[in-house]
C-alpha positions, 0 to 999 in steps of 0.5 A, a space after each residue: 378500214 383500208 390503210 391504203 388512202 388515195 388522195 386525188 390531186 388538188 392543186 399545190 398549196 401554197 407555203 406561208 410563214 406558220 402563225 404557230 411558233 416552233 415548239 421549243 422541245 421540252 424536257 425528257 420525262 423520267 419515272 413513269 413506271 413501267 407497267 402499273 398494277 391493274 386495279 379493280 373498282 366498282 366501274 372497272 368491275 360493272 365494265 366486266 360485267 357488261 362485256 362478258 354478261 353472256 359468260 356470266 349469264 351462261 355460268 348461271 344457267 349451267 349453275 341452275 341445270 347443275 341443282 336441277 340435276 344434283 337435285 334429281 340425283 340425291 337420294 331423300 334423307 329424313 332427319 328425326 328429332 329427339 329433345 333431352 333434358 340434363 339435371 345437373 347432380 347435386 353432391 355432397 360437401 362438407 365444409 366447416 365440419 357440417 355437411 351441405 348440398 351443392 349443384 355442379 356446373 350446369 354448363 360443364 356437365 351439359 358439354 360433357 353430357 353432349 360430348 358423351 352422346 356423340 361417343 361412339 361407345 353409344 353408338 356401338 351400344 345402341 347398334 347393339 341394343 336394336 341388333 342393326 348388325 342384322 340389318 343390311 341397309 344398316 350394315 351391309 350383308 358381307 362380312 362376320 358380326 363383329 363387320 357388321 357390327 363395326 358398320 352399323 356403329 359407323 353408320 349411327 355415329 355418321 347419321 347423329 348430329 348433335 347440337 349443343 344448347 347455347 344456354 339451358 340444359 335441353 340437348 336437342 339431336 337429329 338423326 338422317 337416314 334415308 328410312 323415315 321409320 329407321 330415322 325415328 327407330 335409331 334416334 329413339 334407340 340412341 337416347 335410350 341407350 345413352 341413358 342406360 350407358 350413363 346408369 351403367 357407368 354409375 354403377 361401374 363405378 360405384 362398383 369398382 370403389 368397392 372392389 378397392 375399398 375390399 382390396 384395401 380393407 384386406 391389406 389392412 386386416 392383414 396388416 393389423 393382425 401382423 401388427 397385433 402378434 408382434 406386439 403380443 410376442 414382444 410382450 411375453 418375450 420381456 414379460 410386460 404385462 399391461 393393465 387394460 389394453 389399449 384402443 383406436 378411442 382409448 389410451 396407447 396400452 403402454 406400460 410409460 402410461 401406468 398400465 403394466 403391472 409393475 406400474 400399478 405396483 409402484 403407483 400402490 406402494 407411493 400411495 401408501 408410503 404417503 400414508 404411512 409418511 402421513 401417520 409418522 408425521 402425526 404420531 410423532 407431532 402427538 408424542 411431542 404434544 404429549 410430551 411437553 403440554 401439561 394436565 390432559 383430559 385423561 389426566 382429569 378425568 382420572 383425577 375428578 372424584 379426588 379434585 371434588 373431595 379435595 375442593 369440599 375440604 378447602 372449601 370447608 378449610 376456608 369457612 372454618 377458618 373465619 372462626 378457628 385459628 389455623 392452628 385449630 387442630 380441626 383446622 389442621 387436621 383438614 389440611 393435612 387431609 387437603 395435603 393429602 389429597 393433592 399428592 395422591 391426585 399428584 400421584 395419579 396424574 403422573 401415573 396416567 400421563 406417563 401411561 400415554 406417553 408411552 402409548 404415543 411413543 409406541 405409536 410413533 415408532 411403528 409408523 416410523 418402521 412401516 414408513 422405513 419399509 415402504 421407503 425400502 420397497 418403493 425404491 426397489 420397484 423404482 428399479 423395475 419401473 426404469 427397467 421396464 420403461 427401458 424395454 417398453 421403447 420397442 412395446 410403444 412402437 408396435 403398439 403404434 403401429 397396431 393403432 394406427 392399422 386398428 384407424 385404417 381398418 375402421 375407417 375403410 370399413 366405415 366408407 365401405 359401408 357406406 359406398 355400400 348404401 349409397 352406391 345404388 343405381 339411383 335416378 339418372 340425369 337424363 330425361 327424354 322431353 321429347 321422342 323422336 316421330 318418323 318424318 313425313 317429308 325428306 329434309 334433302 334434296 331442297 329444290 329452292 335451296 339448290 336452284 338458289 346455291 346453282 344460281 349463285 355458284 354460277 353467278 360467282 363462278 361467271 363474275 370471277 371467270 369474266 374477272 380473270 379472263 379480263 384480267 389474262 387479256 390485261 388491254 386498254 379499254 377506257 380513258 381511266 386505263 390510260 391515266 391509271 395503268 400506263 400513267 399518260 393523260 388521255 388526249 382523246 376517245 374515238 368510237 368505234 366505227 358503226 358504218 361500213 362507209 369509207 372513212 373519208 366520208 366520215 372525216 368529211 361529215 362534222 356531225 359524224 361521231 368520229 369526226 366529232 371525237 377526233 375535233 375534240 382530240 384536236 383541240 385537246 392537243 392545243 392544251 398540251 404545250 405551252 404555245 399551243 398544238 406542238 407544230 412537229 408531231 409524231 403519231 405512233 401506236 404498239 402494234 399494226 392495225 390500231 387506228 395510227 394511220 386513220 388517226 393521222 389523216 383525221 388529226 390532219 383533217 381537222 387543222 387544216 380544216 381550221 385554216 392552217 397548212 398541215 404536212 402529212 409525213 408517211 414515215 413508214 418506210 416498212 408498210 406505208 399508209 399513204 399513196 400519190 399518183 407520182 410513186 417516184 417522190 416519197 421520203 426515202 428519196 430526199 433521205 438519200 439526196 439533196 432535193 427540195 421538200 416541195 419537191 417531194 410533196 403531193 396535194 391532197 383532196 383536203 384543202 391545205 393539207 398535203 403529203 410527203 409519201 413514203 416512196 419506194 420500200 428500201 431495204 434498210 429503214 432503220 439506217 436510213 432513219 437514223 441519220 440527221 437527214 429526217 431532221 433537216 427535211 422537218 426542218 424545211 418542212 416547218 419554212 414552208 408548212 404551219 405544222 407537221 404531222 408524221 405518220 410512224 411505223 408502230 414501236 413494239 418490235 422496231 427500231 423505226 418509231 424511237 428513232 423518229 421520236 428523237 427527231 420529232 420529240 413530240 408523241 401522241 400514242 394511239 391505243 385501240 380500246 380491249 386490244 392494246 395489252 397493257 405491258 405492251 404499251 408500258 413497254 413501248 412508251 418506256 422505249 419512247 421515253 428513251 430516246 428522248 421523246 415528249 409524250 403528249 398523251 394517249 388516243 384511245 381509237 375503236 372505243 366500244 363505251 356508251 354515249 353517256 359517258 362522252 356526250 359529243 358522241 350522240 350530240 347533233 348539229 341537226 338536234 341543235 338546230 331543232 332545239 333552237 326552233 323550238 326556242 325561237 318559238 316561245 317569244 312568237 307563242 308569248 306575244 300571240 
């Protein structure tokens, strides 16, 4: 719109008391934040992409051209499968002295089995086996073999993806290679040369335990024989001789424990010193018995035929004697022959009995002689013993030693042997469950796939462009931006014109949608004090070109439409808006003199509005404006008019705005829609609040948002009259 407005004379108009109360000035507000960070929500997010839909619908289609070409580009790669099975080895452990069979974790040897298959000693072992070294697609054509070598492992462990089972013990791998045929080849050979590698460390290690096991036996041995010829020249050197050696299973063979033979000897000689001790004992108890008992059983049997001679005698004596006196000579010549008989049995008893006292007499002594010397010899090897026990410390010592080499030796020997039956190759436990086919289609390029991940790299990539450039542009662009990041209430929305008409045709049109948003505006603004509309109002904006001028003169328009007289103040003394017929009245005459507001004032082509014009440029706005001369002149104008409204130069960048704010303290900023930058208009209403100004609110001008969100832009008067017709008709319609 041209900022040059012509109003064509229309009469003075006249100057009555003003029906609104002059607007006591309100307090200063303090705390608004400068500039509030930029949120983004839902709204503000759909607000994005409708704006820059054609970027983002650009970025999707260079996304989808993008998988077109990389699809094209890609070479083919098949990827051969091969499915192993993992059977856990069950070991041997002996536990409470018996021997039990045990699995080992299944879960840990089958993570171990997948870390194996992704070495690269099976890679190398598998280049090896299949001679890829010759092959140039695997490893090239310049080089020496162990180059190539080193390529084509490279390329098999590069190619293998191995994936480890989340449960079970079945390892599935894949194989890509841009040859169908060498694919399945390799993936084969991988498996086979994995299940040979692993047979193969079974078998290194088994064999290494007997490399060990021989080395150790060696020692021992060694060690044995040492042990054994020390013990022996010890032996001979102090002249022990041993009774039965000794052995791993058997007694120590030292002569502490009996087996020398001046032990034997000694264990000898107490037995027999016991004996004799036993026969002395004997002999003499015999001799003593003998000695002090009476008639024997030699005694008697000596003596019997003398007894029985003797006993007929008495017992004839005594028959006789019933019948003859015993001095009958018969009589006493039988007991004279009695008499005799007992001396001579007597006689003999004593004979004998002194016979065999001295035969257990003779008895006694030689026990109590061979019991002396074997006392006299046992006491002498009693020397010999503590001697040689003395000297058999040092023989007890290597005697340990050659036992304890003897278990050494047996025992690695014994584990030798049996590493050595055991430690056979055996079954391995891999198995192949299924081999690897040549693939018939590749696996990449994925045309759906690409067109898919194009679509949606430039779908992300256009949404987050649009995002960031709308965010490196940081403007205003709805209502929800003025209360949210400049924290100032939004008085009003007006659309952006789609007319190339003159905007004064507009303002004279009520049905017009800008004259329908800037009605709303008004009546907002009666909302914003306590009285009612503020009669003195300043309309300032940022920058040039915003709308402040065309939102001046349609605020203007539309209270004094409503019947009240409204001045129009062109205060921009730098680059006017207004224009009269008479260029030699204007404001910064009455700022340099004296002279009447009336006199200054020119009448417009809107009834009760009227027009304080700039006047002639000077060349110091600034100064002129900052003296109390601006607020006398509203002062009168408010004794002739019902409200002022002022017209002010923007703020960024001058000194004129703030210092018309100080005299008119009250504000409306006018923003223009998605080009008024955020940290601009912080700043400016942050400088505004400085001088002590009240902000009204915010008039967001040139908005570009659909009539939904604000019905009065698509409400018509014509719409309602129609509606209105049509209801009218259905009372008719009924009483038909």
């Amino acid at each position: 719109m041209n900022r040059d407005l012509a109003f064509s004379p229309a009469g003075n108009v006249p100057a009555a008391p003003g029906d609104i109360p002059v607007t006591p000035l309100p307090p200063v507000g303090r705390g608004r934040p400068a500039h509030q960070t930029a949120h983004l929500d839902l709204a503000s997010l759909l607000r994005i992409v409708r704006e820059w839909r054609w970027l983002i619908l650009a970025a999707m289609v260079l996304g989808l051209a993008g998988g077109i070409i990389a699809t094209m580009l890609t070479t083919p790669l098949y990827r051969a499968f091969v499915t192993l099975e993992v059977n856990p080895p069950r070991v041997q452990v002996l536990a409470n002295q018996e021997s039990e069979t045990q699995g080992v974790n299944s879960w840990d040897f089958v993570a171990t089995q997948v870390g194996l298959l992704q070495s690269r000693a099976v890679a190398e072992r598998t280049a090896q086996d299949l001679n890829l070294a010759a092959n140039p697609a695997v490893a090239g054509t310049g080089g020496s073999v162990q180059d190539r070598l080193r390529a084509a492992t490279s390329t098999v462990a590069g190619g293998l993806e191995v994936t480890a089972p989340e449960d079970g013990t079945l390892i599935r791998y894949s194989y890509t290679s841009a040859d169908p045929q060498l694919a399945a080849r390799i993936a084969n050979g991988v498996a086979d040369s994995f299940i040979n590698a692993g047979l193969q460390r079974r078998f290194e290690s088994s064999a290494y335990a007997r490399q060990f096991l021989e080395r150790q036996i060696n020692k021992t041995r060694g060690d044995l024989e040492r042990s054994e010829q020390s013990l022996a020249q010890y032996a001979q050197a102090q002249g022990i001789i041993t009774l039965g050696g000794g052995n791993a299973s058997g007694g120590s063979g030292s002569p502490e424990a009996g087996n020398s033979l001046q032990g034997e000897s000694l264990a000898a000689l107490n037995n027999a010193l016991a004996e004799a001790t036993a026969r002395r004992v004997s002999a003499e108890g015999a001799y003593r018995a003998a000695s002090s008992s009476g008639l024997t059983a030699d005694v008697t049997a000596s003596t019997q035929l003398l007894r029985s001679t003797r006993a007929q005698l008495e017992a004839e004596y005594s028959e006789k004697r019933a019948s003859l006196q015993p001095e009958h000579p018969e009589m006493i010549s039988l007991r004279s022959r009695i008499d005799a008989l007992g001396q001579q049995i007597a006689r003999e008893g004593a004979q004998v009995t002194a016979g065999r006292t001295n035969t257990l007499a003779q008895e006694y002594r030689g026990a109590v002689a061979a019991e002396r010397a074997l006392q006299g010899r046992v006491s002498a090897l009693k020397g010999q013993v503590l001697d040689l026990r003395g000297r058999s410390v040092r023989y007890a010592i290597l005697q340990r030693e050659v036992d304890t080499n003897r278990s050494l030796y047996d025992a690695l020997l014994g584990r030798y042997k049996e590493i050595g039956v055991a430690g056979g190759v055996g079954n391995s436990p891999i198995s192949i469950v299924d081999r690897a086919e040549p693939p018939t289609a590749p696996f990449k390029p994925n045309l759906p796939m690409n067109l898919l991940a194009g679509l949606a790299l430039g779908l992300f990539g256009g949404v987050g462009g649009a995002i960031g450039l709308d965010l490196l542009r940081d403007t205003i662009r709805t209502r929800e931006d003025v209360r949210s990041k400049l924290g100032l209430a939004c008085i009003g929305q007006i659309p952006k014109r789609q007319t190339k008409g003159d905007f004064v045709d507009d303002l004279k049109d009520p049905g017009s949608a800008v004259s329908e948003a800037y009605s709303a505006a008004a009546a907002a603004l009666r909302f914003t004090t306590e009285h009612g509309a503020p009669r003195v109002m300043m309309v300032t904006s940022t920058t040039p070109s915003e709308g402040k001028s065309s939102s001046v003169l349609a605020l203007a328009q539309n209270f004094a439409r409503r019947g009240l007289s409204v001045l129009l103040i062109d205060s921009d003394l730098r680059k006017p808006a207004f224009r009269a017929s008479d260029e030699e009245i204007g404001l910064t005459k009455l700022l340099t003199n004296d002279e009447e507001v009336l006199d200054h004032v020119a009448p417009t082509q809107f009834e009760n509005l009227s027009l304080l014009p700039c006047g002639p440029l000077p060349p110091n706005p600034a100064d002129l404006l900052a003296t109390t001369r601006l607020g006398m002149i509203i002062e009168e104008a408010l004794l002739h008019f019902q409200m002022v409204i002022v017209d002010a130069p923007p703020v960024l960048g001058l000194a004129d705005a703030p210092l018309i704010a100080h005299t008119c303290r009250n504000v409306l900023f006018v923003i223009e829609s998605g080009r008024t930058r955020t940290r601009q208009a912080a700043e400016s209403l942050n400088n505004l609040e400085a001088s002590g100004a009240h902000l009204l609110g915010g008039l967001l001008t040139k908005s570009t948002e659909s009539s939904g969100d604000y019905g009065y832009y698509s409400y018509r008067y014509g719409e309602l009259r129609d509606k209105r017709e049509r209801i009218a008709l259905i009372p008719y319609r009924q009483d038909g």
